[in-house]
C-alpha positions, 0 to 999 in steps of 0.5 A, a space after each residue: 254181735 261179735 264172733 269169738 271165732 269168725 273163722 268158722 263162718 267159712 262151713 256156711 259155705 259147706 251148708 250152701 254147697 248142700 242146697 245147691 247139690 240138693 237143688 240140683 238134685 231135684 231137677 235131675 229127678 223132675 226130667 226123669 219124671 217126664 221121660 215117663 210118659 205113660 201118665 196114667 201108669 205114673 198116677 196108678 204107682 205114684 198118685 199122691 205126690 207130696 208136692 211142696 210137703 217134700 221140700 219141707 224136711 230138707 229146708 229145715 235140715 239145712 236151716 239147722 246146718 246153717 244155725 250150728 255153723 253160726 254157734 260153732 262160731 261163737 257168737 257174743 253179745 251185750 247182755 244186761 244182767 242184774 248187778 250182783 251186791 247192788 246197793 242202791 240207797 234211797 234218800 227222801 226229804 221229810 222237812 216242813 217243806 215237802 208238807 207243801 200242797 203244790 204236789 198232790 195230796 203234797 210233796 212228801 206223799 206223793 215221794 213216798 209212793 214213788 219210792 216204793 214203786 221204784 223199789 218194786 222195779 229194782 231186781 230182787 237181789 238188790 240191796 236198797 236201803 232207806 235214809 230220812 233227812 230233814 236237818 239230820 239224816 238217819 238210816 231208816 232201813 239198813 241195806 238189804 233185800 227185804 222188800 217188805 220191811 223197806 215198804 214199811 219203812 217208807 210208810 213210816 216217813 212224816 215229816 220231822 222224822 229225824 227231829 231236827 229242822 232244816 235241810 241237810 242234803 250233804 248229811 243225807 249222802 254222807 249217811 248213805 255211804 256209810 250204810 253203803 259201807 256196811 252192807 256186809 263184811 265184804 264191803 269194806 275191801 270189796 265195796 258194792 256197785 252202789 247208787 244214791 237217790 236223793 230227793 228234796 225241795 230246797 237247797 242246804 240249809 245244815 250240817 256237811 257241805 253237800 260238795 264236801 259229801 259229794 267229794 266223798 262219793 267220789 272216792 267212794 265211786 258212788 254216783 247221786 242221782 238227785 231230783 228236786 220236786 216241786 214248784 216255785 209256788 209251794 207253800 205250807 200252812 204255819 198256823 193259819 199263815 202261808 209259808 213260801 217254799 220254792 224248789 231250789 235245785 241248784 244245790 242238787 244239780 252241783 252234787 249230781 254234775 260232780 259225781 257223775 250221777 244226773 239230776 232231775 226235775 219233777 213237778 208233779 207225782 206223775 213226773 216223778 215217777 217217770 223219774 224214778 222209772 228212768 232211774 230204775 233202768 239206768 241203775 238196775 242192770 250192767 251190760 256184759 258181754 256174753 257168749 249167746 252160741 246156745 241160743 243158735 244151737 237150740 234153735 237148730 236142734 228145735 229145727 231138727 226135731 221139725 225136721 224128723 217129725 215132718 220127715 215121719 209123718 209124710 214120708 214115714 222115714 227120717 231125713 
């Protein structure tokens, strides 16, 4: 925590003079009490003394003084906030191979349900979009806040969706930057803080050079978060005949390292969805530091208000 003005710091001393004077205060009235030394007179005009009841108004006004002094003063922090005109684009592989069982129920399921529930953790004013890819990449939802269509959207992932074989993972981003680009009217002068998640099984197989895409991310200021899911043993089913599919991650790591996004691997739904919540924290929020003085002030006011209301009720005068 930082101070904008530090040098109001100095009034906490104005506040520990107080609680000295008042400590000194209250021994003066305790001597004077024992010079009176017919008790039972003093219990007959005083006999329900307040004890430590009368202490307690005067502890939470100075807590008040010392409160306002720390707002006076200004404090800031780092707070994080939702990323306004956030786009973040969601790229999933719906090639032949994320048919592949090695992944319960198989890779492109278990995909799906994580990607819906990385969107349900992204804040609402959000933009995400949708792109499918196999041997071409498509826009399936264009950028924005609709959360129901994205759902739906998802849903309506199969594989061979774009109709083309293959694996094209520098389509898939250069894709994403274009709906990136087209969010609104906006983003061609002032384009959105904008993120890429791209998930796939294997390495590139056509169309753009996934480096040439990444290159284009970076002019763009476009991280990829990329994850390669599934296991070395993958398989899929072509006509009664065993298909190998292992994961390749290699060419996923590349465009991550290149465009400051970071890569990761996922070898079941569950640790794929961990993948996708850590995503989700490291995408969905900036940090911006923030005058937080009324968090002190209303403290203190609610310790004033303490203040009075025991001040009343015991001694039925205010502090």
């Amino acid at each position: 925590m930082n101070w904008q003005s530090p040098a109001r710091l100095w009034l906490l001393l104005g506040v520990v003079a107080v609680a000295v004077a008042y400590l000194l205060a209250q021994r003066r009235r305790s001597r004077y009490a024992v010079r009176f030394t017919n008790l039972r007179l003093l219990d007959r005009v005083a006999p329900d003394r307040p004890a430590w009841r009368r202490h307690v108004p005067a502890g939470l006004f100075l807590a008040m003084l010392a409160l306002l002094v720390v707002g006076f003063a200004r404090p800031s922090a780092e707070v994080r906030v939702p990323r306004e005109r956030a786009t973040v684009m969601v790229a999933v592989d719906v090639s032949t191979s994320m048919l592949a069982s090695d992944v319960e129920p198989d890779r492109l399921s278990a995909a799906k349900q994580a990607a819906g529930r990385f969107v349900d953790g992204l804040p609402d004013e959000f933009n995400v979009g949708l792109v499918a890819f196999a041997g071409s990449a498509a826009v399936v939802v264009p950028p924005g806040t609709d959360r129901e269509n994205l759902h739906e959207g998802i849903e309506r992932l199969a594989e061979g969706t774009t109709g083309v074989q293959g694996t094209a993972i520098g389509e898939a981003i250069s894709t994403s930057l274009g709906a990136v680009k087209g969010l609104d009217s906006q983003a061609a002068k002032e384009p959105p803080p904008a993120r890429i998640i791209l998930l796939s099984d294997g390495a590139n197989t056509s169309g753009m050079d996934p480096m040439e895409a990444a290159a284009e991310a970076v002019e763009a200021e476009v991280p990829v978060h990329t994850i390669s899911f599934g296991t070395p043993s993958g398989f899929v089913d072509r006509g009664g005949r065993p298909i190998q599919v292992p994961v390749d991650g290699q060419t996923l790591r590349a465009v991550a390292d290149s465009t400051g996004g970071r890569f990761h691997e996922a070898t079941s739904s569950d640790e794929l969805r961990a993948v996708y919540d850590d995503i989700g924290t490291s995408v969905g929020y900036r940090k911006e530091r923030q005058d937080i003085s009324a968090r002190f002030i209303g403290l203190g006011l609610v310790l004033a208000m303490g203040a009075a209301a025991g001040s009343m009720r015991w001694f039925s005068r205010l502090p």
